[in-house]
LUMZA-302547 format. One record per residue (C-alpha): residue in one letter; chain; x, y, z. Coordinates in pm, whole numbers, plus 50000, padded with zeros to 5 digits. Layout:
<nodes>
(node 'A','A',(X,Y,Z)) ...
</nodes>
This chain:
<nodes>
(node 'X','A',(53267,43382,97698)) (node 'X','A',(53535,43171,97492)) (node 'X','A',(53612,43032,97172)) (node 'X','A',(53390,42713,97075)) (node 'X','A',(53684,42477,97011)) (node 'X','A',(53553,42217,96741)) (node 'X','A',(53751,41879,96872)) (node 'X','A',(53648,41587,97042)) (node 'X','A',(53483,41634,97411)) (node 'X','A',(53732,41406,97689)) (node 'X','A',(53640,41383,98063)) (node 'X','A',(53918,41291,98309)) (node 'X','A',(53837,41127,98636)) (node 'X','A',(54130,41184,98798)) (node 'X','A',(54271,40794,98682)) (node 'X','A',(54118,40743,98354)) (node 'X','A',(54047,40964,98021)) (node 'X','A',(53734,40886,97893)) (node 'X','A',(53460,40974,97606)) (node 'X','A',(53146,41204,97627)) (node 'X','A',(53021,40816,97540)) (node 'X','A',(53148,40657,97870)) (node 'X','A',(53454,40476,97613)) (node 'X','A',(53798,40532,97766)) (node 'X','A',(54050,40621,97518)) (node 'X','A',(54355,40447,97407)) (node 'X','A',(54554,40737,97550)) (node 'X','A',(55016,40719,97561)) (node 'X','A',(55045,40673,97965)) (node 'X','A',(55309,40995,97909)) (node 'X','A',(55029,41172,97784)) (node 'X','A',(54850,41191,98097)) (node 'X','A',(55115,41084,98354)) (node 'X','A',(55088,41410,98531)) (node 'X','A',(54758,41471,98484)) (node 'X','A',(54551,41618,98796)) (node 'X','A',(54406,41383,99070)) (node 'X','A',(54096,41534,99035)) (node 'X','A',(53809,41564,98739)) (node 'X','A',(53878,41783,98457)) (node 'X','A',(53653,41868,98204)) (node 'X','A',(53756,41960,97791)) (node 'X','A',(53834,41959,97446)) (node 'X','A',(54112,41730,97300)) (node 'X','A',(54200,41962,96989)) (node 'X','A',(54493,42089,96783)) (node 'X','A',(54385,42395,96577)) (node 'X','A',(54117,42524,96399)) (node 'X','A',(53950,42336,96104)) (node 'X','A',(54108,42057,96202)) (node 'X','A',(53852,41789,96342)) (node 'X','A',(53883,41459,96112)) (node 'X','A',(54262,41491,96203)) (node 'X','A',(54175,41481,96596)) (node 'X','A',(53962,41184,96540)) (node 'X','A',(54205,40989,96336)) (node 'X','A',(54415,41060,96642)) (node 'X','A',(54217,40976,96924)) (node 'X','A',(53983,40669,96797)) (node 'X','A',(54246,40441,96746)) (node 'X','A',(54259,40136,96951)) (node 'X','A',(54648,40128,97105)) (node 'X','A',(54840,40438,97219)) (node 'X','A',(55077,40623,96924)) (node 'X','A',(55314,40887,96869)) (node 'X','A',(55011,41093,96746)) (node 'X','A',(54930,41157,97066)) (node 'X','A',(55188,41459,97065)) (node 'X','A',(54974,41698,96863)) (node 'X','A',(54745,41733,97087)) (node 'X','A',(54648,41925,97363)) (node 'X','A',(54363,41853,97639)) (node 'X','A',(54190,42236,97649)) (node 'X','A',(53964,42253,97964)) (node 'X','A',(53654,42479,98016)) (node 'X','A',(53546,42310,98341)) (node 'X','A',(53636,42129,98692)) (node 'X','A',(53338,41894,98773)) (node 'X','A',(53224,41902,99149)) (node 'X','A',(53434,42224,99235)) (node 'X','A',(53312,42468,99495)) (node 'X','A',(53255,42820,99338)) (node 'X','A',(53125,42997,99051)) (node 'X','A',(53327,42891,98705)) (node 'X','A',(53629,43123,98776)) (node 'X','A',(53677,42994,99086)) (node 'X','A',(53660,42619,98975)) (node 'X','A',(53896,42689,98727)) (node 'X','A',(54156,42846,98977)) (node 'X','A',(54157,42503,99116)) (node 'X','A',(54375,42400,98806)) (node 'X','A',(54548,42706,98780)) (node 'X','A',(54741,42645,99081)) (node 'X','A',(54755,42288,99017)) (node 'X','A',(54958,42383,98682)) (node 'X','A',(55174,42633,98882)) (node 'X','A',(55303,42358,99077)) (node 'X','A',(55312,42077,98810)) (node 'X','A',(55355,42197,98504)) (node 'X','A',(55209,42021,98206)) (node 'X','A',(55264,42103,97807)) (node 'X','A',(54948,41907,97742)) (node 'X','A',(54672,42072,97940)) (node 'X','A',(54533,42420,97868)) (node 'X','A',(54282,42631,98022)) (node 'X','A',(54062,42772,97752)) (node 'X','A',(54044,43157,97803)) (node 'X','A',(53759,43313,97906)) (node 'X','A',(53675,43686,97887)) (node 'X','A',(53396,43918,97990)) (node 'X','A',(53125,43981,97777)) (node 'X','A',(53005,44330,97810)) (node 'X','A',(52674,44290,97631)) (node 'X','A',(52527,44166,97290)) (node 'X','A',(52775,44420,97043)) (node 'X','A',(53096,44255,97200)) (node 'X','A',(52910,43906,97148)) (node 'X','A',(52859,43995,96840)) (node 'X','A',(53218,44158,96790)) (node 'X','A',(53359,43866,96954)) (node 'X','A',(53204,43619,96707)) (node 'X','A',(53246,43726,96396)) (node 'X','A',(53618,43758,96511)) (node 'X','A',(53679,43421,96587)) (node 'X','A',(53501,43311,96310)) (node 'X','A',(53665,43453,96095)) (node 'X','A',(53980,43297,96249)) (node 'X','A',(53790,42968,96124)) (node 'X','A',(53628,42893,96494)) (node 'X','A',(53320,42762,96500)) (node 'X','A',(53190,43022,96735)) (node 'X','A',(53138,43069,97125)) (node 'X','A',(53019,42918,97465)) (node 'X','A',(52857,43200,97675)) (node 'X','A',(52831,43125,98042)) (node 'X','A',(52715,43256,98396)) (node 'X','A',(53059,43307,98528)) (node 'X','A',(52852,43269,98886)) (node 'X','A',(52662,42961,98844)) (node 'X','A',(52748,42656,99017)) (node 'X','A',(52941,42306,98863)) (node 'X','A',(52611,42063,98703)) (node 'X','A',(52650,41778,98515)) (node 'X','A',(52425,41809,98227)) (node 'X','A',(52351,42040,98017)) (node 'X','A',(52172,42382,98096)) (node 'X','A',(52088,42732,98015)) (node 'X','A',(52380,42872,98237)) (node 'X','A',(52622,42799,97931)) (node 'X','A',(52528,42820,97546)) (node 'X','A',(52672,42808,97244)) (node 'X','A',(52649,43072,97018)) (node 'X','A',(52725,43053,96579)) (node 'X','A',(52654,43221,96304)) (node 'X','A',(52429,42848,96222)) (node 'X','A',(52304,42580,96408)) (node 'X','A',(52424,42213,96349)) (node 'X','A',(52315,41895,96464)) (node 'X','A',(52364,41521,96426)) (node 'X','A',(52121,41269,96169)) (node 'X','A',(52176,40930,96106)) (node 'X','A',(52227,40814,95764)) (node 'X','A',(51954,40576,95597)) (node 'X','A',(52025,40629,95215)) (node 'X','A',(52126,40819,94882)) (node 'X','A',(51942,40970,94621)) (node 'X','A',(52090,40944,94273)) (node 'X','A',(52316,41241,94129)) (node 'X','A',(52219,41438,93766)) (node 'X','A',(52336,41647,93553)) (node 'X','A',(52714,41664,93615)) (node 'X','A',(52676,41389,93900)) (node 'X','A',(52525,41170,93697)) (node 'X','A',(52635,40799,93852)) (node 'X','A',(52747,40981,94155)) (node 'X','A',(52553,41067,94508)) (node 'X','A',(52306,41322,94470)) (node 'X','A',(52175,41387,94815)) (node 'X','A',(52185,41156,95190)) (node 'X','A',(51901,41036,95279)) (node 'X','A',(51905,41084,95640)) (node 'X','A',(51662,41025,95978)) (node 'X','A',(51661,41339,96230)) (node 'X','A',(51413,41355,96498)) (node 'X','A',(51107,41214,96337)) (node 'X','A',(51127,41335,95982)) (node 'X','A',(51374,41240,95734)) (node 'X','A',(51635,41472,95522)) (node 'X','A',(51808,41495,95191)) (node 'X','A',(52115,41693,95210)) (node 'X','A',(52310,41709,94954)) (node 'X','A',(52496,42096,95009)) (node 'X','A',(52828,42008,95135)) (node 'X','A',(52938,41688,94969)) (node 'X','A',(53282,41718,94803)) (node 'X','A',(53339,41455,94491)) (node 'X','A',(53532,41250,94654)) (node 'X','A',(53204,41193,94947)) (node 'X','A',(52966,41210,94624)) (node 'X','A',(53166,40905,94508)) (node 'X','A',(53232,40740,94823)) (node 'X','A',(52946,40825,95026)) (node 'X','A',(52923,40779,95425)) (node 'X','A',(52818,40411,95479)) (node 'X','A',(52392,40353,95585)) (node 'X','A',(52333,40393,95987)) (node 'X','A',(52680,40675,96011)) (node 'X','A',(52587,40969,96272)) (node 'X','A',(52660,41230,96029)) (node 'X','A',(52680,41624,96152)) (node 'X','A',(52514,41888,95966)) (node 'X','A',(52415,42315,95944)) (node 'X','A',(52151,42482,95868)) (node 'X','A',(51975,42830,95942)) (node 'X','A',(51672,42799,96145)) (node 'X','A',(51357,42627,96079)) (node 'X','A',(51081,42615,95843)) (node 'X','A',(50747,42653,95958)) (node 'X','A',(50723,42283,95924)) (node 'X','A',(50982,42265,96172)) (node 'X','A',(51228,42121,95941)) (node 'X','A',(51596,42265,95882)) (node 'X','A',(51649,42567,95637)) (node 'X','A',(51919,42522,95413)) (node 'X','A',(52102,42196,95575)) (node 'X','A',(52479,42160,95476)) (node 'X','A',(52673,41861,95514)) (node 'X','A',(52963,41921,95731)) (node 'X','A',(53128,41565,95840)) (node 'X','A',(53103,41179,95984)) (node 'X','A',(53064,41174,96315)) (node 'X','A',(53295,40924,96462)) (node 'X','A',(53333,40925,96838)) (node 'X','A',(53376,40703,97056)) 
</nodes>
């Protein structure tokens, strides 16, 4: 298991640095000058609680200075031989030869059963992580998602696209009350998690917005759903 690092997902292809949405970043060429010849798979991140700061960073449009804060944390090596350890020993030696202050290998550990989970999670949340990624340590490299490796939080979030605004009362009178907002099939108000400043300046109509909540209801909608942030990436 290791910590669920909440940054912005980058996929290097042994040239170019790209998005989880195929979009290659504007990326310093002395950022990733001695990058690996071969696919690596992470998180570009600086620290906890820190997201809207690594997307100001890396969805700009020409390389910056910015650049410098952050480090490329990776979790996997795409089309290695070998169960995960042994994938990631592939970079491991890489690094030992050519050293590079920008990559990281995020740490896994052993999980002895569900009370360390459980130990291990409300430890790193605490911290201010967002939680874990469990994984079959012996399961072999795939390319989309599956059951071998799963997140685990004290919530679930997801993503819902943002069709419109209820009005505010009471002390938000003339403000945002709730988003209107389109997930799945049904549509949302959620209106837990705005600040003022969102309240007065709402996310603009069609933004992917993320958002937690605790299970469903029996209607199958989300319990309790807490705005959390925009969801710009590229």
């Amino acid at each position: 298991m290791s910590e669920k690092l909440d940054g912005v997902r980058a996929y290097w292809d042994g040239k170019k640095l790209i998005s989880r949405n195929g979009k290659e970043f504007a990326v310093p060429k002395w950022f990733t000058k001695d990058f690996p010849p071969f696919e690596i798979d992470g998180e570009l991140w600086t620290k906890r609680g820190d997201f809207e700061h690594v997307i100001s960073i890396v969805n700009t449009q020409t390389p910056h200075e910015g650049w410098n804060q952050i480090s490329y944390n990776i979790f996997e090596m795409p089309h290695q031989k070998g169960g995960l350890l042994m994938r990631l020993e592939v970079l491991e030696k890489y690094l030992k030869k050519s050293s590079n202050k920008f990559i990281k290998i995020v740490p896994q550990i052993s999980c002895r059963g569900q009370k360390h989970l459980q130990e291990e999670l409300e430890r790193v949340e605490a911290l201010g992580a967002e939680g874990l990624v469990v994984r079959n340590p012996n399961a072999p490299y795939v390319d989309k998602r599956s059951a071998e490796a799963l997140k685990v939080k004290s919530f679930q979030d997801d993503e819902c696209t943002i069709t419109g605004y209820t009005k505010g009362h009471g002390k938000f009178e003339g403000l945002v009350g709730a988003l209107k907002c389109s997930w799945q099939d049904r549509t949302l108000k959620i209106g837990s998690g705005l600040s003022l400043e969102d309240r007065k300046h709402p996310p603009a109509l069609d933004e992917n917005v993320t958002f937690k909540y605790n299970g469903l209801t029996r209607k199958g909608n989300p319990k309790f759903p807490v705005y959390l942030r925009v969801r710009k990436i590229k």
